[in-house]
N, C-alpha and C positions, 0 to 999 in steps of 0.2 A: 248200558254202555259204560265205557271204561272213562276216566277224563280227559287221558289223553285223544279217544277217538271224537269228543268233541270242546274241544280245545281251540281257540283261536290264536292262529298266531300273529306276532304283531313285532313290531319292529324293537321297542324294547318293554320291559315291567317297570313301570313305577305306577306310586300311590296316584297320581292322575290319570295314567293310562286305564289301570282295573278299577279302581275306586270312583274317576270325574272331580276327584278335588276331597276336599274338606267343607262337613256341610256343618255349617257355623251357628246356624238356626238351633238343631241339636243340640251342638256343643253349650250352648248358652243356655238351652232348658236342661243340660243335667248338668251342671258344672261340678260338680264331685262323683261323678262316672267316668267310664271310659268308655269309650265305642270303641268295638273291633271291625275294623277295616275290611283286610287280607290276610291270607294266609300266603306267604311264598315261600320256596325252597327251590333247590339244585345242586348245582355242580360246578363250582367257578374256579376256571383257570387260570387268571389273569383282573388285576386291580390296573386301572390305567386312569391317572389324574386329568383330569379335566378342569374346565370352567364355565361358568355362564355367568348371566348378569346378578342370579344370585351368590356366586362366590363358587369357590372351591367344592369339587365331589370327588369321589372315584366312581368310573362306570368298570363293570365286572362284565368278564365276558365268558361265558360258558354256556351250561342247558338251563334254563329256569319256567319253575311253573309258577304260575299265582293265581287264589281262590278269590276273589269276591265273596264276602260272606255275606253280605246282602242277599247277593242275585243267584249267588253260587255259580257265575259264571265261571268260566276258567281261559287263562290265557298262557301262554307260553311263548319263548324268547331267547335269542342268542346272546342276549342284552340286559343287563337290570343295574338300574339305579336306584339306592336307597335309602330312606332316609339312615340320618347322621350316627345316629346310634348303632344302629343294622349296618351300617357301612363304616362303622370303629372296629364294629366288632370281626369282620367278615376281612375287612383291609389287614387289621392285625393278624389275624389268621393265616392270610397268603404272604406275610412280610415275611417269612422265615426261608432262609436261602434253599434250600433245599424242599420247599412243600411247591410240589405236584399242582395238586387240586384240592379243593377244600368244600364238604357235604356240607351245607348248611339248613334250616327251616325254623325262620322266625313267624311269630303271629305279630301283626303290624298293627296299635292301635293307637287313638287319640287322644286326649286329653284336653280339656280346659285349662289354659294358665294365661290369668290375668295381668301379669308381671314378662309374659313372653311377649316381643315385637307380634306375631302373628297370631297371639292370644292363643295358642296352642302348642300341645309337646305330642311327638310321637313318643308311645309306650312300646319296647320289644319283648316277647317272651322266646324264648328260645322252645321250638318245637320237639328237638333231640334231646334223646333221653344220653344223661352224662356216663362217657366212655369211662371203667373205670381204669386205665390207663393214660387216661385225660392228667396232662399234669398241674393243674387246677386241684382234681378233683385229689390228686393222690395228697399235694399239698395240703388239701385241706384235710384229708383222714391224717394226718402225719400231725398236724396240729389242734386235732381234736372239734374241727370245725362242724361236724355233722352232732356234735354232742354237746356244745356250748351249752351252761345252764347261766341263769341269773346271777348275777350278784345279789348277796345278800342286802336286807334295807340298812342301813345305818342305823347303830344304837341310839337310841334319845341320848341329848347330854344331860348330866346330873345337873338337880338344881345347884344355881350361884349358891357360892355361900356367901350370909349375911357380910353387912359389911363391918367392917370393925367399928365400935365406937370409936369417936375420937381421942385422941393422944393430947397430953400438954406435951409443953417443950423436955419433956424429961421422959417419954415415952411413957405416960401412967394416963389410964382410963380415964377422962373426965365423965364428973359427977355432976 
């Protein structure tokens, strides 16, 4: 069967809807891992500001699907909220006067961070392969970005030279 013919659908995707949260137990046994979440993608028409008691989001409205990579469930939605990074990236996308719609599919994963309030960061990989018409990507062939090499190491510096004996008042070597 296809995913979409066994696909639940749900009122919107986020990482609590497919995922049940963040499992912290985890997180705390591999703290220099990541765990992968979900997978989502679609077709978002429309970035619309919102809020809640956590603060500021954009809810995206178009077709979306999302994977479970646990369970491999799948679910789908006219609705997806996501996290902050996924939703810079996706908001930025549809901010430009003239854009339509905008194809997106990120992998959505976790992180350890002990220095975060929720002791966690969402990780995004972008699922699409770069358009080469992407003007990103053209920028970057234009400035040689796919080809960067190292910098060289720094020379050693030459040994100090000695120091001068000392001078009398008449600038002569003292003996």
């Amino acid at each position: 069967m296809s995913e979409k013919a066994t696909a639940t659908i749900v009122r919107k995707i986020t990482v609590k809807q497919v995922c049940g949260g963040v499992d912290f137990d985890a997180l705390i046994a591999s703290p220099d891992k990541r765990i992968d979440l979900m997978d989502v993608y679609g077709i978002a028409g429309k970035a619309l500001p919102d809020t809640s008691d956590y603060g500021e989001f954009l809810r995206f409205k178009g077709r979306f699907r999302a994977v479970n990579l646990s369970t491999r469930e799948v679910f789908e939605a006219g609705t997806a909220i996501l996290p902050g990074v996924a939703q810079d990236l996706l908001g930025g996308a549809l901010a430009g006067e003239e854009v339509k719609d905008v194809s997106f599919g990120f992998r959505l994963s976790v992180a350890y961070n002990p220095d975060a309030v929720t002791k966690y960061e969402y990780k995004v990989i972008s699922l699409m392969e770069l358009a080469k018409d992407d003007p990103l990507t053209m920028l970057g062939n234009s400035i040689g970005a796919g080809s960067v090499k190292a910098l060289a190491a720094p020379k050693a510096d030459p040994a100090p030279a000695a120091d001068p004996a000392p001078a009398d008042s008449k600038g002569r070597a003292k003996k």
